[in-house]
RODO-2510 file (C-alpha; in nm, 4 decimals, decimal comma):
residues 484
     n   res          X          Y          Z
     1     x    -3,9186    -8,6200    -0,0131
     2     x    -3,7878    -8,9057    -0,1792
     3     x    -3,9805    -9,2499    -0,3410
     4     x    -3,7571    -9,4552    -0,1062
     5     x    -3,9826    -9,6536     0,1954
     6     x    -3,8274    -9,4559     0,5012
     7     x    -3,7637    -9,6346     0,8168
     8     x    -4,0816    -9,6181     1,0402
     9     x    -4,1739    -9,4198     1,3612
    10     x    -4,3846    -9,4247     1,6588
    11     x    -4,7629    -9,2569     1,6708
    12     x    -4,7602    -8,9077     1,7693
    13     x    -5,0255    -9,0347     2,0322
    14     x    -4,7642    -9,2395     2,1956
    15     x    -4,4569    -9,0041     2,1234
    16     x    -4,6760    -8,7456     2,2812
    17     x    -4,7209    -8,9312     2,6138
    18     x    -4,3498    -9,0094     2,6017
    19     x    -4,2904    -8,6870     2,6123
    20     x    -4,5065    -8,5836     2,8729
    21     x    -4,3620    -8,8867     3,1266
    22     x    -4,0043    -8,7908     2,9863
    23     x    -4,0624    -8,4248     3,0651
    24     x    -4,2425    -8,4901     3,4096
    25     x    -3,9163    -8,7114     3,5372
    26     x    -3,7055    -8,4344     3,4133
    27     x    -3,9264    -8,1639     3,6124
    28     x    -3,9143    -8,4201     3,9399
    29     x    -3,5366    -8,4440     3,9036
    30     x    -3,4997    -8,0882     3,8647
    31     x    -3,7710    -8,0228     4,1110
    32     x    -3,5689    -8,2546     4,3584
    33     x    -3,2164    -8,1102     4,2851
    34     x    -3,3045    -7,7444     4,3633
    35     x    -3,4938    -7,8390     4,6746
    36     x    -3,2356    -8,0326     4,7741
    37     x    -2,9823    -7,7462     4,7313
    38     x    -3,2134    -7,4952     4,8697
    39     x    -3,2691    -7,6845     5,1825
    40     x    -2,9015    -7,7797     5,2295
    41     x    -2,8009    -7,3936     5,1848
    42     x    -3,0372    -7,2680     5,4125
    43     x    -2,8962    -7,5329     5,6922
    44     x    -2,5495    -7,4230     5,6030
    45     x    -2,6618    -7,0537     5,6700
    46     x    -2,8468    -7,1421     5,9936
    47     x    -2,5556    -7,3024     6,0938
    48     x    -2,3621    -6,9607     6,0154
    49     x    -2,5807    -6,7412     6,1738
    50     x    -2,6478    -6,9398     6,5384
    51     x    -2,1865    -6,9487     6,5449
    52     x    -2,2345    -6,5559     6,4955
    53     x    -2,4924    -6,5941     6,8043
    54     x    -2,2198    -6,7736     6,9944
    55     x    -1,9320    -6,6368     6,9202
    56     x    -2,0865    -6,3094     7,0222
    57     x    -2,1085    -6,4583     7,3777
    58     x    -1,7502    -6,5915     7,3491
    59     x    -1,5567    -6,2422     7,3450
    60     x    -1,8018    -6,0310     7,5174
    61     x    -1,8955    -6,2923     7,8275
    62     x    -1,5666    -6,5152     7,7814
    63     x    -1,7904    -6,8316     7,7136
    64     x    -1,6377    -7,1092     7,4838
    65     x    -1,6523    -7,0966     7,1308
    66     x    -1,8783    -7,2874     6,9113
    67     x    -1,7375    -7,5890     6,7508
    68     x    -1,4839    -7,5308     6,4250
    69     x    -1,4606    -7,1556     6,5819
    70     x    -1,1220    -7,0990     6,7204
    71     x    -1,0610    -6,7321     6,9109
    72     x    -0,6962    -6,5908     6,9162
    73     x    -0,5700    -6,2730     7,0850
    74     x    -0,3637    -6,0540     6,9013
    75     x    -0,0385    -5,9929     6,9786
    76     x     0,2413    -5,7159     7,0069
    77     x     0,2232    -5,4939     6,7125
    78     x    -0,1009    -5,6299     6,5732
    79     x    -0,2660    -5,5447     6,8660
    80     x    -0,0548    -5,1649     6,7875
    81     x    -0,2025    -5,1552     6,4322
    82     x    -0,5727    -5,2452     6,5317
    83     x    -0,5968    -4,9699     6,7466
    84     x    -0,4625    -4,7766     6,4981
    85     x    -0,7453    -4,9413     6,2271
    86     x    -0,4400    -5,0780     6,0001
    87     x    -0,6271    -5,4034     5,9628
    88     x    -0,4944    -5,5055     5,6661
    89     x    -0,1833    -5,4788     5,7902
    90     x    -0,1949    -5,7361     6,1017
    91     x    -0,0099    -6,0767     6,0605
    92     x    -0,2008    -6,4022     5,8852
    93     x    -0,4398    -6,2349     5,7072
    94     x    -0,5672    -6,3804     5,3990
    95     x    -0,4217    -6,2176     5,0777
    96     x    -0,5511    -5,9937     4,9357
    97     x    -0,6763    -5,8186     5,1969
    98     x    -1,0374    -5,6727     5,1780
    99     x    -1,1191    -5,4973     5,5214
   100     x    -1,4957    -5,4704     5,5794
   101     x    -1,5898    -5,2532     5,8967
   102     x    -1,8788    -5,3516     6,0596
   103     x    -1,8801    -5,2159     6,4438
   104     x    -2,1873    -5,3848     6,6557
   105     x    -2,3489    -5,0982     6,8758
   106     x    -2,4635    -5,2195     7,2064
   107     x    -2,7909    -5,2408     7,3350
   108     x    -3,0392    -5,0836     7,6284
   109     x    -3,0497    -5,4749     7,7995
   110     x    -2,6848    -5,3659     7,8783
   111     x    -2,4975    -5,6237     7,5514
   112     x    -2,1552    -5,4626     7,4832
   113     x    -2,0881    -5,3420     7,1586
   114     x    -1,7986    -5,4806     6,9140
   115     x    -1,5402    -5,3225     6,7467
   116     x    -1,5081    -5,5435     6,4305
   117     x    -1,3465    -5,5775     6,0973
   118     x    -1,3815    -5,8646     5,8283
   119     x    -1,0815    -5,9266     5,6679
   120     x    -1,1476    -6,1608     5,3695
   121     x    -0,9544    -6,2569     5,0484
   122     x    -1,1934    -6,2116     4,7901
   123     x    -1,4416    -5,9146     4,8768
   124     x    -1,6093    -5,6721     5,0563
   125     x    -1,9045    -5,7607     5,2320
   126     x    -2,2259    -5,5067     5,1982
   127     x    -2,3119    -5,4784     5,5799
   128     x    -2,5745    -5,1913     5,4682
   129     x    -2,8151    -5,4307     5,3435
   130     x    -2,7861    -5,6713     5,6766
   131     x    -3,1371    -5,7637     5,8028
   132     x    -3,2457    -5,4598     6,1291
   133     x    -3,5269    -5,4220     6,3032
   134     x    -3,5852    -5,2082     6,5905
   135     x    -3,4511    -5,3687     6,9245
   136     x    -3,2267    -5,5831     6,7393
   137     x    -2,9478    -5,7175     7,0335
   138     x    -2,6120    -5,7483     6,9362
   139     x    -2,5680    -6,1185     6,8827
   140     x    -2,8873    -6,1255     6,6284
   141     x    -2,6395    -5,8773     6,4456
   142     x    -2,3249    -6,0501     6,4576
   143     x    -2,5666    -6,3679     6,3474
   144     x    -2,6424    -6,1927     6,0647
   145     x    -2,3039    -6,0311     5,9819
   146     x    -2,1509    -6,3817     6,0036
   147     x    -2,4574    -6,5679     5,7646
   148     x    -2,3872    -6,3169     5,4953
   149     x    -2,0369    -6,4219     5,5120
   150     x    -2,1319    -6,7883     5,4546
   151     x    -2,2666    -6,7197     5,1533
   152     x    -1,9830    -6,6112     4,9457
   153     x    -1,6393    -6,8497     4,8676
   154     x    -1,4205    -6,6826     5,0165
   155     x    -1,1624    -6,7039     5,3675
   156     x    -1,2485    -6,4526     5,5872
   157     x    -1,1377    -6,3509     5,9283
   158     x    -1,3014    -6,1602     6,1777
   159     x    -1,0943    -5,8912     6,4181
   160     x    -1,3040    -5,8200     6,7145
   161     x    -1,2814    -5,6137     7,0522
   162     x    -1,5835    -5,5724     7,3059
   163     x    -1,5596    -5,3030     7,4949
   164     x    -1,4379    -5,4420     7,7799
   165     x    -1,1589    -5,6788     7,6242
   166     x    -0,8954    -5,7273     7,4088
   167     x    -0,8281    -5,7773     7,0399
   168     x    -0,9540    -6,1213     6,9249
   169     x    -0,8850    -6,3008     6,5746
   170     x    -1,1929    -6,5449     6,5418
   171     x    -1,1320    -6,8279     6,2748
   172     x    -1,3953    -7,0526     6,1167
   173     x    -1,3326    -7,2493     5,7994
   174     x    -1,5420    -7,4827     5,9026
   175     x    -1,8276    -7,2935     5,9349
   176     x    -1,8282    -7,0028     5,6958
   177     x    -1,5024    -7,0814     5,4481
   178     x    -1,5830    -7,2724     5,0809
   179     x    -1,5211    -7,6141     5,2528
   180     x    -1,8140    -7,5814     5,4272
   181     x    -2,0451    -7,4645     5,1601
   182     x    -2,2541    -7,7299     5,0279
   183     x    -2,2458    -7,8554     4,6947
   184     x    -2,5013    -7,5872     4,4724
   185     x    -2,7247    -7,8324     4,2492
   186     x    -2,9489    -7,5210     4,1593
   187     x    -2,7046    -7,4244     3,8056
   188     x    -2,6852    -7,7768     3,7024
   189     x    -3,0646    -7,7898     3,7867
   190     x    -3,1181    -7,5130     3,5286
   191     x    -2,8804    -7,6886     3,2586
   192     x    -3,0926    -7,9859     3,3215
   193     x    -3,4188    -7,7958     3,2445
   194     x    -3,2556    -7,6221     2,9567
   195     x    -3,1435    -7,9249     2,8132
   196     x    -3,4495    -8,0729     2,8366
   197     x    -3,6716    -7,7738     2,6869
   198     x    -3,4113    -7,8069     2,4122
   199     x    -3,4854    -8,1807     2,3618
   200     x    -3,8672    -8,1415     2,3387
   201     x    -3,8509    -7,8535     2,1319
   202     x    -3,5521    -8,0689     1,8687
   203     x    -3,8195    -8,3444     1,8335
   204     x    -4,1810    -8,1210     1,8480
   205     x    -3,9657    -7,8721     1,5349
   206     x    -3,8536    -8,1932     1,4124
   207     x    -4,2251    -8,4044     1,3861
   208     x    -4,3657    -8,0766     1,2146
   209     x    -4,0844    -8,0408     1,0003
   210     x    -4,1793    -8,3553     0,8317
   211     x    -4,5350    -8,2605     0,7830
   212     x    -4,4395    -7,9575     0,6764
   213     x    -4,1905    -8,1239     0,4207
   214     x    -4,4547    -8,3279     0,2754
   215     x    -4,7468    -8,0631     0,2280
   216     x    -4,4359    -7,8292     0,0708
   217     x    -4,3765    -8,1694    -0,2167
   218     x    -4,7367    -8,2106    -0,2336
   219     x    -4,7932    -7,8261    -0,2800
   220     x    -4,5154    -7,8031    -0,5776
   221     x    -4,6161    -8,1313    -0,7648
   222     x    -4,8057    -7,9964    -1,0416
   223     x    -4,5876    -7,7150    -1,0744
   224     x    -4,2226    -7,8634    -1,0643
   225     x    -4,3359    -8,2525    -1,0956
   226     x    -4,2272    -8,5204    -0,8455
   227     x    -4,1810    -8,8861    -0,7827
   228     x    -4,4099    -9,1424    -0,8670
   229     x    -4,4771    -9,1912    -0,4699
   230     x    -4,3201    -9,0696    -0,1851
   231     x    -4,1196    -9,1888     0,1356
   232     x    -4,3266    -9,3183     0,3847
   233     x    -4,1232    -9,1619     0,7061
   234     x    -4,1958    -9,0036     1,0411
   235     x    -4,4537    -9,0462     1,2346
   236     x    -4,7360    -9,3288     1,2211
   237     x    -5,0502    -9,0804     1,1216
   238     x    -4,7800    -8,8779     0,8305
   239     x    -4,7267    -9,2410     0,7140
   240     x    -5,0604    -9,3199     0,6721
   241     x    -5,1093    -9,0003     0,5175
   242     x    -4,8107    -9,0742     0,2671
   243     x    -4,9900    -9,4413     0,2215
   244     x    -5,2932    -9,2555     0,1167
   245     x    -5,1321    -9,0260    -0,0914
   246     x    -4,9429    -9,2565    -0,2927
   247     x    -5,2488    -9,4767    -0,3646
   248     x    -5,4452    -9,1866    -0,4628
   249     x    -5,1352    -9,0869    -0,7088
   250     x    -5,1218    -9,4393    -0,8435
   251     x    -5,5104    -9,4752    -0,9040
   252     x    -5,4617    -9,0720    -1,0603
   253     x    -5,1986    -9,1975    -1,3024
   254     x    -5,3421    -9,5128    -1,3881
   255     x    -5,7251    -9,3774    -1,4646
   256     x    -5,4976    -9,1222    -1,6731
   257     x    -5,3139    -9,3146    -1,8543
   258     x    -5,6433    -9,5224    -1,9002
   259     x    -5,8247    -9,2473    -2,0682
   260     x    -5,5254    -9,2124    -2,2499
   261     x    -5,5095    -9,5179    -2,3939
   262     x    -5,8834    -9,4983    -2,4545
   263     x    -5,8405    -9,2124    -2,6633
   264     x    -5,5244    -9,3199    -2,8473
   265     x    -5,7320    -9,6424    -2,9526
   266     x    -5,9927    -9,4432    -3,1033
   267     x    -5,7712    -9,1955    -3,2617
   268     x    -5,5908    -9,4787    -3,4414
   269     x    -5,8983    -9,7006    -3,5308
   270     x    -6,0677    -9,3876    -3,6461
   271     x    -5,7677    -9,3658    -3,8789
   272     x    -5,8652    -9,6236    -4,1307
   273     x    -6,2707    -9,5734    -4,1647
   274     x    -6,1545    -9,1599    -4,1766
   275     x    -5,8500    -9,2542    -4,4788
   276     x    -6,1949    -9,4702    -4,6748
   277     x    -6,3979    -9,1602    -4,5685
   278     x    -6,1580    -8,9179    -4,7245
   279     x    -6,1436    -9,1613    -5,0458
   280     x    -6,4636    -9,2064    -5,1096
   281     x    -6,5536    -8,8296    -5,0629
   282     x    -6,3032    -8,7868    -5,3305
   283     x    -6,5544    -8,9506    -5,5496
   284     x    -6,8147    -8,7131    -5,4920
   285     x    -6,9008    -8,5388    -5,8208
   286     x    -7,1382    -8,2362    -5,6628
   287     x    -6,8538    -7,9976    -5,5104
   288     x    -7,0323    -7,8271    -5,2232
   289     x    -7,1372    -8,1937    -5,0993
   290     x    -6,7752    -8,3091    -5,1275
   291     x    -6,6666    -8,0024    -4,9366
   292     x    -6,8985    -8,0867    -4,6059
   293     x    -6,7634    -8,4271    -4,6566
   294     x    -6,4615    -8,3253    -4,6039
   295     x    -6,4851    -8,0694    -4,3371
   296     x    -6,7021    -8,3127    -4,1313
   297     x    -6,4227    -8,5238    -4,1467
   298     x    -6,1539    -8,3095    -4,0368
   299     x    -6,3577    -8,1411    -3,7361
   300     x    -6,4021    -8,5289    -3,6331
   301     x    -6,0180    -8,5574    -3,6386
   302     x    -5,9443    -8,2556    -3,4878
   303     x    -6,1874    -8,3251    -3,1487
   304     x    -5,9981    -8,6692    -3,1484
   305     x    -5,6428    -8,4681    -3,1532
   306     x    -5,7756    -8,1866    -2,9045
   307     x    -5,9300    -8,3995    -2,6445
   308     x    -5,5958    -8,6128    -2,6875
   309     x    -5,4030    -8,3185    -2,5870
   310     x    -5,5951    -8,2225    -2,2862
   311     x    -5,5649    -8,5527    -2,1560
   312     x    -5,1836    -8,5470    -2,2015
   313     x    -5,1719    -8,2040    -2,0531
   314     x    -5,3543    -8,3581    -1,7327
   315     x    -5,0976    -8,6468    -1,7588
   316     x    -4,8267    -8,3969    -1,7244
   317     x    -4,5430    -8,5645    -1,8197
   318     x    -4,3259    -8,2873    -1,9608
   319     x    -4,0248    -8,2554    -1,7198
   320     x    -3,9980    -7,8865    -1,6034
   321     x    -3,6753    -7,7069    -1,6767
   322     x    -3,5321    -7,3645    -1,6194
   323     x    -3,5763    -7,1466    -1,9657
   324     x    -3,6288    -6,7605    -2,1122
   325     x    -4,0211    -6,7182    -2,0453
   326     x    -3,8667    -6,3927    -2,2552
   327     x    -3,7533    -6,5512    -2,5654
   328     x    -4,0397    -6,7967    -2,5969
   329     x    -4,2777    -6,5100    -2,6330
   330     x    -4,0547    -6,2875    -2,8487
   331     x    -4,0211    -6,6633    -3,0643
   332     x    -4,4037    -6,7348    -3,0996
   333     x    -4,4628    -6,3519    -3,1873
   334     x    -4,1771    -6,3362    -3,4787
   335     x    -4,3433    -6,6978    -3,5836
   336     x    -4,6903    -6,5738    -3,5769
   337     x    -4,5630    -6,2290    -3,7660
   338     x    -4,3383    -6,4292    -4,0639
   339     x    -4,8092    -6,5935    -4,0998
   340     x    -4,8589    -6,2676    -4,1978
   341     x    -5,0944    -6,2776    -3,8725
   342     x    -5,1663    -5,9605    -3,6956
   343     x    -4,9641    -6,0179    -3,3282
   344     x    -4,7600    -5,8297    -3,1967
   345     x    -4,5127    -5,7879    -2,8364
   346     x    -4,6362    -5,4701    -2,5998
   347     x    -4,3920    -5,2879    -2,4297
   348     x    -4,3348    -5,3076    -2,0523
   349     x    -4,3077    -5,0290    -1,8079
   350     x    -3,9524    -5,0023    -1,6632
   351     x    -3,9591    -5,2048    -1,3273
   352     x    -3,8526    -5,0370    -1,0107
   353     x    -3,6652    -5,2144    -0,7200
   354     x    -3,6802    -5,0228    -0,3897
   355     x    -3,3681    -5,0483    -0,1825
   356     x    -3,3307    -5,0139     0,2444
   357     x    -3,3208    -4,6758     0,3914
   358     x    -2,9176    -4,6211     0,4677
   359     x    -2,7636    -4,5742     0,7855
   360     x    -2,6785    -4,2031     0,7119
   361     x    -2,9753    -4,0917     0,5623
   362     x    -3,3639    -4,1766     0,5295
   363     x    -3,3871    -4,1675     0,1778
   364     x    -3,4331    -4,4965    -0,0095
   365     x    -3,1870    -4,6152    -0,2845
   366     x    -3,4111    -4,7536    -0,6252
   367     x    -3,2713    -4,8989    -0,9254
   368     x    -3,4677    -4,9227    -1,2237
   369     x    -3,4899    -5,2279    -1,4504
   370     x    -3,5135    -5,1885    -1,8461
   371     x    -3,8496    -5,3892    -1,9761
   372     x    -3,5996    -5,5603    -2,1892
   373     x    -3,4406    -5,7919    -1,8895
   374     x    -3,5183    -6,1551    -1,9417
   375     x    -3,7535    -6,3034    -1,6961
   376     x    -3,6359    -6,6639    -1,6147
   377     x    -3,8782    -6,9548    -1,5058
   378     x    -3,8890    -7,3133    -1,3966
   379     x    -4,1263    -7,4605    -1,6066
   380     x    -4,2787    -7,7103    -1,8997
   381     x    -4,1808    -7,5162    -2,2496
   382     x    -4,4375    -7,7293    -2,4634
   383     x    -4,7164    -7,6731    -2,2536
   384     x    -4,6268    -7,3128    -2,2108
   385     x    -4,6090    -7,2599    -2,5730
   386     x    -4,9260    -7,4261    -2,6574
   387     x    -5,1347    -7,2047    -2,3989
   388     x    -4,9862    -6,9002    -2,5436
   389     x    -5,0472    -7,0090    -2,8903
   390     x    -5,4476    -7,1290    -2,7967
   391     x    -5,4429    -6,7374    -2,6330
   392     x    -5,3367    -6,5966    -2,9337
   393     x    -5,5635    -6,8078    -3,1252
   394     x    -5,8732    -6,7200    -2,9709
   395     x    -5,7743    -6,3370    -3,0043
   396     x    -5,6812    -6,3588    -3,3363
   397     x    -6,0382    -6,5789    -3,4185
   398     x    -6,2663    -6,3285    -3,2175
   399     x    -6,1002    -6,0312    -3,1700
   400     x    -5,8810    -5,9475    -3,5331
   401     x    -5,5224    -5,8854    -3,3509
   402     x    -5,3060    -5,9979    -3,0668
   403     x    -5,1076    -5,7993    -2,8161
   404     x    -4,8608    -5,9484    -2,6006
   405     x    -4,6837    -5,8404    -2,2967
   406     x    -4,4813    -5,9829    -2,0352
   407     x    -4,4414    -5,8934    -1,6908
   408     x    -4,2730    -6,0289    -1,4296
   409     x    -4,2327    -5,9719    -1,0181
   410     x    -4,0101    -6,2032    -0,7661
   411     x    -4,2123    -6,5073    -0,7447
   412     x    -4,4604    -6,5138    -1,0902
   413     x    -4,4321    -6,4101    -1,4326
   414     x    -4,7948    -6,2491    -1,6696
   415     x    -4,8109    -6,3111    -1,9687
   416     x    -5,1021    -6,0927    -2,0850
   417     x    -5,3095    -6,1704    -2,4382
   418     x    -5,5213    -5,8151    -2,5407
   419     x    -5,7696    -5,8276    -2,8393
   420     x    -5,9968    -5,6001    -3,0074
   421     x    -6,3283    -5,8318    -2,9589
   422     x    -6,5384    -5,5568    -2,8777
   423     x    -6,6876    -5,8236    -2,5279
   424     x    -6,7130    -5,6515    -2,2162
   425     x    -6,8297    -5,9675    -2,0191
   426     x    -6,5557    -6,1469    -1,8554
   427     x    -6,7918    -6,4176    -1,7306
   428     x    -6,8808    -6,5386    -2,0338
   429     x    -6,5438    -6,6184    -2,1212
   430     x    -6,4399    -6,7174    -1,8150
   431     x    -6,7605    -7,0058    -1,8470
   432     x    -6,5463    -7,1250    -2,1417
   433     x    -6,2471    -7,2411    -1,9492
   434     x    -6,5028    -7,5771    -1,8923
   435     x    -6,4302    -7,8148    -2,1289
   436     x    -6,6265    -7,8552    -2,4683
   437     x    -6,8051    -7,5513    -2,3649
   438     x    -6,7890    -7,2435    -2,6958
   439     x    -6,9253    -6,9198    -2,7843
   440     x    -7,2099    -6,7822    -2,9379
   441     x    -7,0451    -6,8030    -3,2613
   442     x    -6,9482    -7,1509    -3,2420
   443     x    -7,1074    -7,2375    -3,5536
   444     x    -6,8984    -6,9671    -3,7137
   445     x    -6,6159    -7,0640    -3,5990
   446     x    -6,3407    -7,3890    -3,5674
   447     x    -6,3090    -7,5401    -3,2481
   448     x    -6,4453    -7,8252    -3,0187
   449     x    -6,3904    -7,5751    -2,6833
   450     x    -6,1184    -7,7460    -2,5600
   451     x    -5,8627    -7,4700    -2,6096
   452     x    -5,9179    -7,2382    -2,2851
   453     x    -5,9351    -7,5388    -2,0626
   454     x    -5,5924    -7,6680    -2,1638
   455     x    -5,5113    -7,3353    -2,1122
   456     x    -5,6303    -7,3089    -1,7807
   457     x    -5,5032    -7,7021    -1,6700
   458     x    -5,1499    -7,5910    -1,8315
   459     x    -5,1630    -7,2709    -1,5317
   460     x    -5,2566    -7,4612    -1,2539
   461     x    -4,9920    -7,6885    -1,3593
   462     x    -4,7713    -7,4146    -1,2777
   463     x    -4,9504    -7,3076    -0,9867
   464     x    -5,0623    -7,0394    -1,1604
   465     x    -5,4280    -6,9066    -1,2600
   466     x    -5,5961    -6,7827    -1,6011
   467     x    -5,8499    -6,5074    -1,6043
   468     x    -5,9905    -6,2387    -1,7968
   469     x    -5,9965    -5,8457    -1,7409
   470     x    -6,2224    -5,6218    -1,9928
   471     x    -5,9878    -5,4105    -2,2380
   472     x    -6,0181    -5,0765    -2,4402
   473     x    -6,0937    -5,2588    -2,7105
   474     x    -6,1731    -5,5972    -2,5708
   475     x    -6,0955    -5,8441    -2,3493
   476     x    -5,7146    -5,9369    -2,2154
   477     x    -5,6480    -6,2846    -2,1383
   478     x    -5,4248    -6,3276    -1,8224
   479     x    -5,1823    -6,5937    -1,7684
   480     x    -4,9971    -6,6239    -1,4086
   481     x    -4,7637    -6,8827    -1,3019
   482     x    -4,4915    -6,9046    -1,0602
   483     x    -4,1350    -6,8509    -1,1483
   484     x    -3,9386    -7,1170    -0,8959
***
């Protein structure tokens, strides 16, 4: 997704019945072009089969052939090797020369039988699987013989004797040869449908696609930032969703930026009457009243500065960038140890990658990764520092020391925060991620109770999550994000 206004596109209501109409005509076309082919085969095999009827009647009564059948008696030595059943051999054949034997038995109505070969030029016809039934005459079987021969492209001949005649070469191009096949519309019929699934299923992958698109920017905003609006493109209903979208975005960032403002104008005119403050609570001969003085006016600064930050941190306008999550930690430790402040960097378990089973054995390969490998992350380095540092804050303020560790898997990186509170209730902490909201020892304590809830804004930023699990000695603080 891009800020760029996209070109437009029509309502998935009315692409939708497109579609449908489109995809009906295509189904009548195809519908109409296999039908067409079906019926015009099953003519051209009638056709087949009633010559096989007649010709039967032509060498074993002497009638006249059907028309486009022409019947020639052998001659001399083809008549020699017939007899001798060297019908590849005879004269004019087709080449190559596939013999098919098919003799015709005759019947009890007193039909002759047939001795008959097929001689054809590109195969061997299966006469097994011809049609039978019982009482079957002659004719129906030459029919049949001569309507699975229409069905194949091929040039066949047919070398014939009753058995009361002679030796007859029947020839029928136009009746059983490739010329007379009709055109077959039922593969291009298929393509059609094919190509038409494949059309409908481009533009239905396509129209989701773009949804999808969008709720994958959307999804990765906080975490990786985007545009200031996005492209309004696709379909009518995903641009009025973008529409939407951007005017919530733009009424976000403005009320932001607002409170922003809001709060920048009060730090600043705070500034002077806090500077008089500070000057005139220098003149404050009783110490201890001084000292309040002064402390009331730094906690007032401070809650001006804190609640600044949180609203910058809902702003978000750090940039994310690839960096060490490693080094920053191992950084704000050795800067936290050179305070003289108790914190210091757990070690991490070694991390073991599983391989694939191989193709020779069933044992899987594993390498193991030192806890000393650097665990990279695409992500806002301010803000990640400052919610680590308000972690180890609050550990160090409630709970004496600070333990760090870092763990990482494919898709997030933890960085954990241990203490040695003494707590055992995780929902009590966990009720101070609110903002403004402290602990029982608030009065104790520095702080306006902004700290865990920049925290937490500063992980969902990342698409992450902060929570709490109860410790030996404490509580741990946990801090997920996401690494890409």
């Amino acid at each position: 997704m891009t800020d760029d206004t996209g070109p437009g596109g029509l309502g998935l209501r009315l692409s939708g019945t497109l579609l449908i109409l489109a995809a009906t005509l295509a189904g009548m076309v195809i519908t109409a072009m296999w039908s067409l082919s079906q019926t015009h085969w099953t003519a051209h095999l009638d056709r087949a089969e009633r010559a096989g009827v007649l010709i039967y009647g032509a060498l074993s009564r002497g009638l006249a052939p059907p028309e486009g059948v022409s019947l020639t008696p052998l001659e001399g030595t083809d008549i020699a090797r017939a007899e001798r059943g060297e019908f590849s051999q005879i004269s004019a054949l087709p080449r190559p020369a596939y013999v098919t034997l098919a003799p015709i038995l005759p019947d009890g109505t007193g039909g002759s039988g047939l001795q008959l070969a097929v001689i054809s030029d590109g195969l061997q016809f299966r006469v097994a699987d011809l049609p039978s039934r019982p009482g079957q005459r002659p004719e129906e079987t030459l029919g049949q013989l001569t309507r699975l021969m229409a069905r194949y492209c091929s040039h066949p001949q047919i070398i014939a004797r009753p058995d009361t005649g002679d030796w007859q070469r029947v020839e029928a191009p136009e009746v059983w040869g490739c010329e007379a096949a009709p055109a077959d519309l039922r593969l291009p019929a298929i393509g059609l449908a094919l190509l038409a699934l494949a059309v409908i299923f481009t533009l239905v992958t396509n129209t989701a696609a773009r949804f999808t698109d969008f709720a994958a920017a959307l999804a990765a905003r906080r975490r990786l930032g985007g545009p200031e609006s996005y492209a309004a493109e696709g379909p009518t209903e995903l641009r009025a969703i973008v529409g939407a979208v951007n005017t919530y975005l733009e009424a976000e960032r403005a009320q932001l930026a607002k409170r922003a403002v809001v709060l920048s104008g009060v730090s600043h005119d705070l500034g002077t009457p806090a500077t008089r403050l500070r000057l005139r609570t220098a003149l404050i001969e009783d110490d201890t009243l001084r000292a309040r003085f002064e402390a009331d006016i730094d906690k007032m600064s401070a809650i001006i500065e804190s609640a600044l930050t949180y609203t910058r941190a809902e702003l978000n306008v750090e940039a994310p960038r690839e960096l060490s999550l490693t080094a920053l930690v191992e950084a704000l430790v050795d800067d936290y140890r050179d305070m003289g402040q108790p914190v210091s960097l757990g070690t991490v378990e070694p991390v073991v990658l599983r391989g694939g089973q191989s193709l020779f054995t069933s044992r899987r390969g594993a390498q193991v990764v030192g806890g000393a490998h650097r665990v990279i992350v695409t992500a806002r380095p301010v803000s990640i520092q400052r919610a680590v540092s308000n972690l180890v804050d609050n550990a160090l303020k409630y709970g004496r020391r600070a333990e760090l560790r870092l763990e990482a898997t494919a898709e997030t990186a933890t960085i954990t925060v241990e203490d040695e509170s003494g707590m055992r209730s995780t929902e009590e902490i966990e009720a101070l991620m609110a903002p403004f909201r402290r602990g029982a020892n608030a009065r104790s304590s520095d702080g306006i109770g902004l700290g865990l809830s920049i925290v937490s804004t500063i992980a969902m930023m990342h698409d992450g999550d902060l929570h709490f699990e109860t410790a030996p000695h404490g509580l741990r603080a946990v801090f997920t994000i996401r690494r890409g």
